[in-house]
C-alpha positions, -999 to +999 in steps of 0.1 A: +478-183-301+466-148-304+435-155-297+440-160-264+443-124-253+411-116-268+397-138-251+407-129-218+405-098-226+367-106-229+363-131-207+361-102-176+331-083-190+311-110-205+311-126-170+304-097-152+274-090-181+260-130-170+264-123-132+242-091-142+217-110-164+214-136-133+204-111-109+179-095-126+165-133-140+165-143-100+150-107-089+122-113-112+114-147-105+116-143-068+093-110-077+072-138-095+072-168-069+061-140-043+035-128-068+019-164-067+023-167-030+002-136-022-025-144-053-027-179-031-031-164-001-056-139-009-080-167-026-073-193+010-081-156+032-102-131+029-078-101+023-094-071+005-083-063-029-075-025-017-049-040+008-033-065-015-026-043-043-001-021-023+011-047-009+023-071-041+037-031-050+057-030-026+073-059-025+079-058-061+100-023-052+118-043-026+131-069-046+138-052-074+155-021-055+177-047-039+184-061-076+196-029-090+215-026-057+234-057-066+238-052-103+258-013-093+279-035-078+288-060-099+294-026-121+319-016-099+305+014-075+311+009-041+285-004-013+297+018+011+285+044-016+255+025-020+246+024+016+252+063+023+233+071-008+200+042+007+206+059+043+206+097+027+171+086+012+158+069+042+167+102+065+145+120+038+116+095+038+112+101+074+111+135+077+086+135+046+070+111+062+065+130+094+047+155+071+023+137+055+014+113+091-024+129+081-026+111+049-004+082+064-026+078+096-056+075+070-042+048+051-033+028+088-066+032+097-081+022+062-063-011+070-077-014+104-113-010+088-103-037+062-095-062+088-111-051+119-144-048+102-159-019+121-186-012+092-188-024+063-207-015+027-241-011+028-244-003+068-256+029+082-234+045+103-230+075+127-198+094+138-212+112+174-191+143+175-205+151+209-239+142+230-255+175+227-245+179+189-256+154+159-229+137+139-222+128+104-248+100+094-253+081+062-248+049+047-217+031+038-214+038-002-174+034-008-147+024+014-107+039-001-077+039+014-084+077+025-116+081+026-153+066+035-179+073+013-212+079+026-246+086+015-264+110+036-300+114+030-326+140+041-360+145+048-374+157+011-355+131-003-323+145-016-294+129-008-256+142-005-224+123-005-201+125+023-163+114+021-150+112+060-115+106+066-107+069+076-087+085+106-122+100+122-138+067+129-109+060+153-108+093+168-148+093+177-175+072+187-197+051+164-229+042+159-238+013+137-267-003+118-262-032+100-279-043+065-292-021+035-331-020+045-325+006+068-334+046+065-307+071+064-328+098+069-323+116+108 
């Protein structure tokens, strides 16, 4: 018989301890199963490595931020708590990211090359600053999710590497030649 206030003395925690083990089991194979489904979609579509990666990243953070979300409360701190402290962070994510939109407009438009297809590797391409005035030329070495890598070559032969922000292919005009037999020179 006097076991039996042990035991429910116990018996609170070490459910709340399996409740907690069961999220985080179910957080990480939800994280897995969503794993799979984007491994499956990126072999039946052509979706570029560079955009998939940041992608499965942030889905991982998702679930598992919404994991340790659950598991604070199973441990007993209030979601009204929870939610002031997620809205206090997301009022301060905005404004940080109002000031890096420069490195955040880069990455946008590094995802609207990867889809879009405006260039790709290999081509030769021009931005025309303006009609009277040459523009960057070269051909397409490297494509990141800031910058465009391109190989500039001139008439004795040397060449330079250029890196152009994604951003500036969307802001000017462009012209394009396709395939790597072409000359890069002006």
């Amino acid at each position: 018989m006097d076991d039996l206030p042990l035991l429910v003395a116990w018996s609170e925690p070490l459910l709340r301890g399996l409740q907690i083990i069961l999220i985080l089991l179910l957080a990480w194979g939800l994280q897995r199963m969503v794993a799979r489904g984007l491994n499956r979609l990126a072999q039946s579509y052509p979706i570029p490595h560079e955009l998939l990666l940041p992608l499965r990243g942030g889905v991982r953070w998702l679930i598992m931020g919404s994991a340790l979300m659950m598991v604070l409360e199973r441990l007993g701190v209030s979601a009204e708590v929870l939610w002031t402290a997620l809205t206090g962070f997301v009022a301060v994510a905005a404004v940080a990211f109002f000031a890096i939109w420069s490195v955040l407009s880069n990455l946008f438009c590094a995802v609207l090359i990867f889809t879009v297809g405006p260039f790709r590797l290999g081509d030769l391409v021009e931005v025309i600053d303006s009609a009277d005035k040459p523009g960057v030329k070269g051909r397409v070495t490297a494509i990141n999710l800031l910058y465009t890598t391109l190989e500039e070559t001139f008439e004795d032969g040397t060449s330079a590497l250029l890196q152009v922000p994604n951003s500036l292919f969307f802001q000017k005009a462009i012209r394009r030649w396709r395939g790597p037999g072409l000359s890069s020179g002006r």
